[in-house]
Kinemage of the C-alpha trace (Angstrom):
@kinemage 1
@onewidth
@group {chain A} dominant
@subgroup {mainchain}
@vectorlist {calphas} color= white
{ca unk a 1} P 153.354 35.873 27.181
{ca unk a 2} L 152.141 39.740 28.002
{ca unk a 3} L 154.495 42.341 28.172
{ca unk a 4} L 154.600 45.998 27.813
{ca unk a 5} L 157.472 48.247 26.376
{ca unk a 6} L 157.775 51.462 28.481
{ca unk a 7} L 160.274 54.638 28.658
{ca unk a 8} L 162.713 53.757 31.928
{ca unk a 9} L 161.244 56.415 33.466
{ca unk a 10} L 157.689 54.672 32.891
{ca unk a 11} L 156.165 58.484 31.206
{ca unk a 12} L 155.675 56.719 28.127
{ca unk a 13} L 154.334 53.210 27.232
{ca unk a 14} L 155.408 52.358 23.542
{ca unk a 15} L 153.799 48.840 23.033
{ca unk a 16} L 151.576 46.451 25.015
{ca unk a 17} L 151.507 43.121 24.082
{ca unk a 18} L 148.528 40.577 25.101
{ca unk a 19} L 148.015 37.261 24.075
{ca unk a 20} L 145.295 33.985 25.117
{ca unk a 21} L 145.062 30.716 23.549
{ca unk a 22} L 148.951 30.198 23.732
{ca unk a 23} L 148.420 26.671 22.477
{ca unk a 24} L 147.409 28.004 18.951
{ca unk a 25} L 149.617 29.540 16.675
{ca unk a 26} L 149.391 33.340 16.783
{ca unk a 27} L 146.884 34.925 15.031
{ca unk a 28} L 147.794 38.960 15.937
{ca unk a 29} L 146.232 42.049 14.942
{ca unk a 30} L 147.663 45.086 15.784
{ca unk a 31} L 145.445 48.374 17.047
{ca unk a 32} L 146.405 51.873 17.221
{ca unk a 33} L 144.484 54.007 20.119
{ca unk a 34} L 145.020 57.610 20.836
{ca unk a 35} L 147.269 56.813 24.186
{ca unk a 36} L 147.979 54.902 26.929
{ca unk a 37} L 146.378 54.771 29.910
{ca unk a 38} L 147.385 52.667 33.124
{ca unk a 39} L 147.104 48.998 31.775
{ca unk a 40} L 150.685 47.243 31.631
{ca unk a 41} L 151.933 43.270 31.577
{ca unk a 42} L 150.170 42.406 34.737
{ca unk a 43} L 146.232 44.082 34.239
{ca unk a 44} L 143.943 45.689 31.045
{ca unk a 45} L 141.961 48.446 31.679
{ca unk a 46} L 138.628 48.719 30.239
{ca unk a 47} L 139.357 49.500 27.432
{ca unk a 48} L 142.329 46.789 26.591
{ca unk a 49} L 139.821 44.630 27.668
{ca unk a 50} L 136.793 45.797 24.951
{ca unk a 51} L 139.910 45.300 22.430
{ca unk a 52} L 140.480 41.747 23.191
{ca unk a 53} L 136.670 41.462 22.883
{ca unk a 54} L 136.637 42.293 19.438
{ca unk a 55} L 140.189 40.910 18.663
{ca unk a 56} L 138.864 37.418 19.625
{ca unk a 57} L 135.649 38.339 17.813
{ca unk a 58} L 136.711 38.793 14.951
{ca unk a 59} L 139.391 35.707 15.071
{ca unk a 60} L 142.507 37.006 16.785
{ca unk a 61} L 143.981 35.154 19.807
{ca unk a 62} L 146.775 38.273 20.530
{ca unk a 63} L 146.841 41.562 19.685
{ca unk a 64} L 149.596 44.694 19.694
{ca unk a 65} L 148.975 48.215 21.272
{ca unk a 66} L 150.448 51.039 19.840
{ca unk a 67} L 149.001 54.468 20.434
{ca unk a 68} L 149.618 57.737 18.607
{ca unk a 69} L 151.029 59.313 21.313
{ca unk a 70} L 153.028 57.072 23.836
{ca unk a 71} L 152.176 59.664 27.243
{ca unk a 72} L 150.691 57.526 29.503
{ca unk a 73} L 147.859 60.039 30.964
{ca unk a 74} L 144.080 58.969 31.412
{ca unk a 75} L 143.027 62.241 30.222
{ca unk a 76} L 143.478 63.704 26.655
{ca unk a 77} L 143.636 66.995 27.668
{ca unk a 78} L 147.015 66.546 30.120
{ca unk a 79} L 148.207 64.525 26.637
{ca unk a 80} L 147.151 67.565 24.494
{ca unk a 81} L 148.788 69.983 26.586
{ca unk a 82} L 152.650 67.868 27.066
{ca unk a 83} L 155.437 69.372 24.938
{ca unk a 84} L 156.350 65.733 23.819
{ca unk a 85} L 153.348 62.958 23.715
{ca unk a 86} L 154.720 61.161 20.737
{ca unk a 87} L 157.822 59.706 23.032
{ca unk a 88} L 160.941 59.158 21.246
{ca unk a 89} L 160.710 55.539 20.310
{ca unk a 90} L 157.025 55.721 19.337
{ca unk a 91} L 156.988 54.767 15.783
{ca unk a 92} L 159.897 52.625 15.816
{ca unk a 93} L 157.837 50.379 18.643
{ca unk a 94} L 154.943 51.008 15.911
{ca unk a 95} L 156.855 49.922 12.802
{ca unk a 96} L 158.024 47.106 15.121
{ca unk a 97} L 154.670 45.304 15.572
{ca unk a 98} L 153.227 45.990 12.224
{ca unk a 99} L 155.907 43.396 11.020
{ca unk a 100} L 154.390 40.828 12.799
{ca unk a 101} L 150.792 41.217 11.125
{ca unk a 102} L 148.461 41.951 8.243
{ca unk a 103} L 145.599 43.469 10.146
{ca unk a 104} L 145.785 47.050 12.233
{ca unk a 105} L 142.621 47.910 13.649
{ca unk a 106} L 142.877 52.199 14.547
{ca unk a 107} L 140.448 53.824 17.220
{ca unk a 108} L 142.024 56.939 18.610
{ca unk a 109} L 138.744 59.763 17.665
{ca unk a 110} L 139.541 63.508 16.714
{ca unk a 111} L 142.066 64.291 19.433
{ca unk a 112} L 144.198 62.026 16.766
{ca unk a 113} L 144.043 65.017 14.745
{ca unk a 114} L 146.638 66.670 17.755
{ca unk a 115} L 150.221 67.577 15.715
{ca unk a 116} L 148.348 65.541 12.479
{ca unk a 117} L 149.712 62.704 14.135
{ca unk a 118} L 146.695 60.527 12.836
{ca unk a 119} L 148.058 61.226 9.087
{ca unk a 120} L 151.447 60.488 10.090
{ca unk a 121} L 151.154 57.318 11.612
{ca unk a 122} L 148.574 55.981 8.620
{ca unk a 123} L 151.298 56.607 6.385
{ca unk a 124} L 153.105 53.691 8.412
{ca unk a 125} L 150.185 51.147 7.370
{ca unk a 126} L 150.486 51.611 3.545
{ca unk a 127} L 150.923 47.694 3.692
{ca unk a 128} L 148.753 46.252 5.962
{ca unk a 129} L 144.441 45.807 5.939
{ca unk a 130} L 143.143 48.987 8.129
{ca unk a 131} L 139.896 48.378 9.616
{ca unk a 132} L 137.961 50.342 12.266
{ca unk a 133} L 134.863 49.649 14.496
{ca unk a 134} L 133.042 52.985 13.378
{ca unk a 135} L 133.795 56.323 12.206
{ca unk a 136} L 132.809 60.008 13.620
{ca unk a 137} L 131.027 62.621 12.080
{ca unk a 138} L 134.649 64.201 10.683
{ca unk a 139} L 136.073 60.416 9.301
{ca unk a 140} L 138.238 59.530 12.543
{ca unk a 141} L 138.001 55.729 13.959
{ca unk a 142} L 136.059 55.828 16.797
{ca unk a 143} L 137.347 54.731 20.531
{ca unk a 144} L 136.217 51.331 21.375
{ca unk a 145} L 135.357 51.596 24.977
{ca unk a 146} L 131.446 52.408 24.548
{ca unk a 147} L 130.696 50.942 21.172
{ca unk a 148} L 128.673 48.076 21.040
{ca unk a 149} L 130.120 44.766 21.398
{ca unk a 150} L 127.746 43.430 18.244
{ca unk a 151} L 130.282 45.857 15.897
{ca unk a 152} L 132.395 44.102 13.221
{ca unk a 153} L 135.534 45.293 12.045
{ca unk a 154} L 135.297 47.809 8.557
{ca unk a 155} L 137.802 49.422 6.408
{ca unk a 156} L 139.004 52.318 7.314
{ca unk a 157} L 139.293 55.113 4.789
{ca unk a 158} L 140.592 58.666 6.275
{ca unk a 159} L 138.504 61.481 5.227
{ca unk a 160} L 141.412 64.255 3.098
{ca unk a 161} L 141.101 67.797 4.415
């Protein structure tokens, strides 16, 4: 079963859920982007659909989307620039999922440096595995839309200031 928790005004999308091999047990990972962009129960966009790519890759047969910021808005910039991208039931849709696995997988870049909101939310994952596809020059997980689909999954240490 997909599904997708939004705001009831649809501004902010707190949790996407997607899930293939339902005759299996779950096997779930959870990943953490910067924020949402149009996918919801019924499509992916591209890059929901790199993320099942390496979710099944690397064993996974459902995953959990959480962003940073819950504003849906396909640009950074119109997220940067919102007096409220974290959305009101963010981490508790965040704190949610991570109950139901052991792995997170975060990929949001440097704009998850916006309000320190990458340091925040890490502090959430003191108990699970963190892993990333890559890293940046300054430490931050990398986006998974144009990374190479050969790329396994590696911890994921944040650089300190």
């Amino acid at each position: 079963m997909n599904a997708c928790f939004f705001s009831p005004d649809r501004h902010y999308r707190y949790l996407l859920i997607h899930k293939w091999n339902g005759l299996f047990p779950e096997r779930a990972c959870v990943w953490i982007g910067l924020n949402p962009s149009i996918a919801d129960e019924a499509k992916l966009d591209n890059t929901l659909r790199r993320i099942r790519g390496f979710s099944a890759a690397a064993g996974f047969n459902s995953f959990y989307m959480a962003n940073l910021f819950a504003l849906v808005a396909t640009d950074p910039k119109v997220m940067k620039v919102h007096p409220a991208p974290v959305g009101p039931e963010n981490d508790e849709h965040i704190v949610r999922a991570l109950k139901k696995v052991a792995t997170v997988f975060v990929a949001w870049g440097t704009h998850g440096k916006h309000f320190d909101r990458d340091r925040q939310v890490l502090a959430l994952l003191c108990n699970h595995q963190v892993q990333c596809l890559a890293v940046t020059r300054e430490g931050c997980p990398q986006h998974p839309l144009y990374l190479k689909r050969t790329l396994r999954p590696i911890p994921y240490l944040m650089k300190r200031k």
